[in-house]
C-alpha positions in Angstrom: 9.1 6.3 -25.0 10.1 6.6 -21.1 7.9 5.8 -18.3 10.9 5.7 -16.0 8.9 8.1 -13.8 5.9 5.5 -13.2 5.4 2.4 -12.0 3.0 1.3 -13.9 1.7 1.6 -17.6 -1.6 1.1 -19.2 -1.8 -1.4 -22.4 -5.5 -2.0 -22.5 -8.2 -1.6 -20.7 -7.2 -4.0 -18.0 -3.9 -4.9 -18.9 -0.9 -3.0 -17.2 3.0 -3.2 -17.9 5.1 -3.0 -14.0 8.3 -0.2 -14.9 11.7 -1.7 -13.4 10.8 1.0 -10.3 8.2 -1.4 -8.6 11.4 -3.9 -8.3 10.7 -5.1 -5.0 12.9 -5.9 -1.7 12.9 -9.4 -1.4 13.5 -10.1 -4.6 14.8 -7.3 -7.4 13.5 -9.8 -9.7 9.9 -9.7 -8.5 7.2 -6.6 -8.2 6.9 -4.9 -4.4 3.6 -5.2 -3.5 2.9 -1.4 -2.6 2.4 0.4 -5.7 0.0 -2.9 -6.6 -2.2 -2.1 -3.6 -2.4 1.5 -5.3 -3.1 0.3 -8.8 -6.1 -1.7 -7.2 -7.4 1.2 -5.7 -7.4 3.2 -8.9 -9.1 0.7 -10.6 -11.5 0.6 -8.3 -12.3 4.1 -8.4 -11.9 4.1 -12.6 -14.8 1.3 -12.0 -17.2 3.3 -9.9 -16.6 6.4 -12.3 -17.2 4.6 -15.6 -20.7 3.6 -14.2 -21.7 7.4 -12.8 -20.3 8.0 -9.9 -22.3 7.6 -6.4 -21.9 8.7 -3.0 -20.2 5.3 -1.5 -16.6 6.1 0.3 -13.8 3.4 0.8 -13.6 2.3 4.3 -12.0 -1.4 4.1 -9.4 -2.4 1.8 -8.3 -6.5 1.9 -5.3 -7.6 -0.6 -4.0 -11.4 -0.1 -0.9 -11.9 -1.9 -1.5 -15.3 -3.4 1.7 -15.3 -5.4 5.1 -13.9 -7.1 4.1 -11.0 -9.4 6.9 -11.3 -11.7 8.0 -7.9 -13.9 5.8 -8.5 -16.6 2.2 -7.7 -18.0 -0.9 -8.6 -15.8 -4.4 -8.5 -15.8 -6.3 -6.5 -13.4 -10.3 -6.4 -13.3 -12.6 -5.6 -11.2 -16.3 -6.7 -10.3 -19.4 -6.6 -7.8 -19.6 -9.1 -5.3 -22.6 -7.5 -3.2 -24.2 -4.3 -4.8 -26.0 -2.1 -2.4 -27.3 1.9 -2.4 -25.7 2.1 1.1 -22.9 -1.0 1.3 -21.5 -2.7 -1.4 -18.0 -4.8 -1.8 -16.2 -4.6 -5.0 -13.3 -7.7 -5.7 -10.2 -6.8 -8.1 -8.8 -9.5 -9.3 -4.9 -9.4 -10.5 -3.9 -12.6 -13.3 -0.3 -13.0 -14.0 1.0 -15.9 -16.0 -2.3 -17.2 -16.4 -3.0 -17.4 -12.3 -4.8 -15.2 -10.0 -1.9 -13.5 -8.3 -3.3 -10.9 -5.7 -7.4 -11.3 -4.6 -8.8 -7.5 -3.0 -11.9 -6.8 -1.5 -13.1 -3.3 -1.0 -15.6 -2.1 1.1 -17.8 0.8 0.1 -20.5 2.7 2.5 -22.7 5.3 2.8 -21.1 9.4 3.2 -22.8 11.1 6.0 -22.0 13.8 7.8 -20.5 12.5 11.5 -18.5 15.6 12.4 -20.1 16.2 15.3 -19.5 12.8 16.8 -15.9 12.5 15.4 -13.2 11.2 17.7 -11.1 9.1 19.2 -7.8 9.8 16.4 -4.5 9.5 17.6 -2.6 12.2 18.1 -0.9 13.9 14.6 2.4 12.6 13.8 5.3 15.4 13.6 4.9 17.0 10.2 8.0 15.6 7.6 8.8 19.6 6.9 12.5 19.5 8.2 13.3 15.9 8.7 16.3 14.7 7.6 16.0 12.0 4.7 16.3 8.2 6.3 17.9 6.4 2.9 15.7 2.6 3.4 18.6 1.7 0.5 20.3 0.9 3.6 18.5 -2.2 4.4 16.8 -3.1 1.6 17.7 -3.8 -2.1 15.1 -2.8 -5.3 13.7 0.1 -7.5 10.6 1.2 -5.4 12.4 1.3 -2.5 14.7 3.9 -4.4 11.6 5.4 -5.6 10.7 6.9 -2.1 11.4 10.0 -0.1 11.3 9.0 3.6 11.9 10.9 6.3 12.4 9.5 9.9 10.3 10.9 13.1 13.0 10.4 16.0 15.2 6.8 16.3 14.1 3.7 14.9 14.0 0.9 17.6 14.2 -3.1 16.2 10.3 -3.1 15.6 9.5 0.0 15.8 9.1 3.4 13.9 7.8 6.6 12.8 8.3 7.9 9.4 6.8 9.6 6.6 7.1 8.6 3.1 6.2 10.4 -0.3 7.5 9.6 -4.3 7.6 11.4 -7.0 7.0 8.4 -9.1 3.5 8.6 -10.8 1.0 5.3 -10.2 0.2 5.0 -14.2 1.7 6.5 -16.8 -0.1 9.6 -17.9 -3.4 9.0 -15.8 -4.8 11.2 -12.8 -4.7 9.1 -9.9 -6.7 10.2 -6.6 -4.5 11.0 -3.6 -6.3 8.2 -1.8 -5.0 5.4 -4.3 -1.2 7.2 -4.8 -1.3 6.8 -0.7 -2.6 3.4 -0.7 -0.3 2.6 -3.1 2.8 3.7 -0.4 1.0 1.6 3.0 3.1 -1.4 2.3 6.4 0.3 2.9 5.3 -0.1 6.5 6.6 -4.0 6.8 10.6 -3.0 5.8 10.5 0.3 8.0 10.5 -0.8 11.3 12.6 -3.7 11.2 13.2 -6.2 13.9 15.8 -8.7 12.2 18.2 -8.3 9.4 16.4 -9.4 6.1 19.7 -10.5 5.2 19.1 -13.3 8.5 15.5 -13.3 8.8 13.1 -13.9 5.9 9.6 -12.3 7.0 7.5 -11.0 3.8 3.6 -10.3 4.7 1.0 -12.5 2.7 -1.7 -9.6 3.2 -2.7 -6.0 3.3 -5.6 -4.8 5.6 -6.7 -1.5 5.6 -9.2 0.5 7.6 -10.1 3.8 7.1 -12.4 6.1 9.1 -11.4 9.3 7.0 -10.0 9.5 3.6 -6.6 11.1 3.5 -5.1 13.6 0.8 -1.6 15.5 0.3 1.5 13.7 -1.0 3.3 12.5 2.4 1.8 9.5 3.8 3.1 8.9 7.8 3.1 5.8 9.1 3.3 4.9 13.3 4.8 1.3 12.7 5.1 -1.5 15.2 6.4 -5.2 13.8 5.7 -7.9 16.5 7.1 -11.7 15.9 5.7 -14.4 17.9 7.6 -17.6 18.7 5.7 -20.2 16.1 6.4 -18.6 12.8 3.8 -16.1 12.8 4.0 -12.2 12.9 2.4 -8.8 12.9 3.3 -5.7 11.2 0.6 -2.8 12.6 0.7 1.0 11.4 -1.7 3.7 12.1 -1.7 5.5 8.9 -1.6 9.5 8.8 -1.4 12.2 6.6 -1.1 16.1 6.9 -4.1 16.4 8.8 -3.4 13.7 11.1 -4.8 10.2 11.4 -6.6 8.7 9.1 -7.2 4.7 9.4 -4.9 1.4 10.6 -3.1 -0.9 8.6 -2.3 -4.8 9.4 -0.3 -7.0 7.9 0.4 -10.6 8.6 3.8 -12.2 8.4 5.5 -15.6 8.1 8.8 -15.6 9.4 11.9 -17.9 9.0 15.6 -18.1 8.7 17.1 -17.1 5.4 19.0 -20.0 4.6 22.4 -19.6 2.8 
């Protein structure tokens, strides 16, 4: 059977199979990062389902990258680091080859209704209706890159740009996935799209994922307001402010190490 349209498929319980289209950008060999950040999310929410349900919403999500995830089957589980009514974290741990690969922590809090002291959201991004598709194929190699639909706000400056992304790639094969996690699962995107060296010259993958959210988001496109900074010892930022149709919706941080592709 095909699963070319996902990127990931269910063998157990916690066990998933990557598809060839999570080949990532550094490395074709290797899985991009993204629709992993997704996966955790899902089986976050799959976790807090099986036990009832409750009335906690996602505000922080932490992924460290601890190591290659190669294209082959992994382990993904989740537990309770501090329960709470009102506040709890949740870890997911992903094993590959016998080694923890990818640590997350999630923070969960309490849903009350603030909509009368909302504020302070930057302003919406122009909707992707009528953009023109920006191929990322141009700059960067792999299957998930392929994967997306992306579609460029305006010029891209070296560090800077505004895009929206969407895929019609499923998250796991034949399972309903929330918006939140299928969105998640496209945040990662943000370190290739505003690029501010050839990756060809300049190696500079991210060895985390930080999200904050202060609304959770919904619809297909996710639009990310990207700026990559590098500073002069190695070290380097890639910040987003993360958007959806009804504007923004949280931040996202990534840090970098950078250094010269060597030949």
């Amino acid at each position: 059977m095909s699963h070319e349209g996902s990127y990931f498929v269910r063998e157990d319980e916690h066990r998933f199979r990557p598809t060839p289209l999570t080949g990532g950008a550094w490395s074709t060999a290797e899985q991009h990062i993204s629709p992993m950040n997704g996966l955790i999310v899902h089986a976050v929410e799959r976790f807090v389902a099986e036990r009832g349900g409750d009335a906690l919403a996602i505000g922080r999500i932490s992924v460290d990258i601890l190591g290659v995830l190669d294209l082959e089957p992994f382990d993904l589980t989740v537990e309770v680091v501090r329960p709470g009514r009102t506040i709890e974290l949740l870890e997911a741990t992903v094993v590959s080859g016998g080694r923890p690969a990818v640590r997350a922590r999630v923070w969960r809090t309490t849903v009350q209704d603030t909509a009368a002291v909302a504020g302070g959201a930057a302003e919406p991004l122009p909707g992707p209706e009528g953009l023109k598709v920006w191929p990322m194929t141009g700059v960067w190699p792999g299957a998930y890159v392929a994967s997306l639909d992306v579609r460029q706000i305006g010029a891209a400056e070296p560090g800077r740009a505004r895009a929206w992304g969407s895929t019609a790639a499923t998250l796991v094969d034949g399972e309903h996935v929330s918006d939140l996690a299928r969105l998640i699962g496209l945040v990662d995107t943000a370190n290739g799209l505003a690029v501010r060296r050839p990756p060809e010259e300049w190696l500079f993958p991210n060895v985390d994922l930080t999200i904050h959210l202060f609304r959770t988001p919904s619809g297909p496109w996710l639009g990310l307001d990207t700026t990559v900074v590098f500073g002069p010892g190695g070290l380097g930022v890639t910040a987003t402010a993360l958007h959806d149709a009804e504007g923004h919706f949280g931040h996202a941080h990534q840090a970098l190490t950078i250094r010269p592709r060597r030949a």
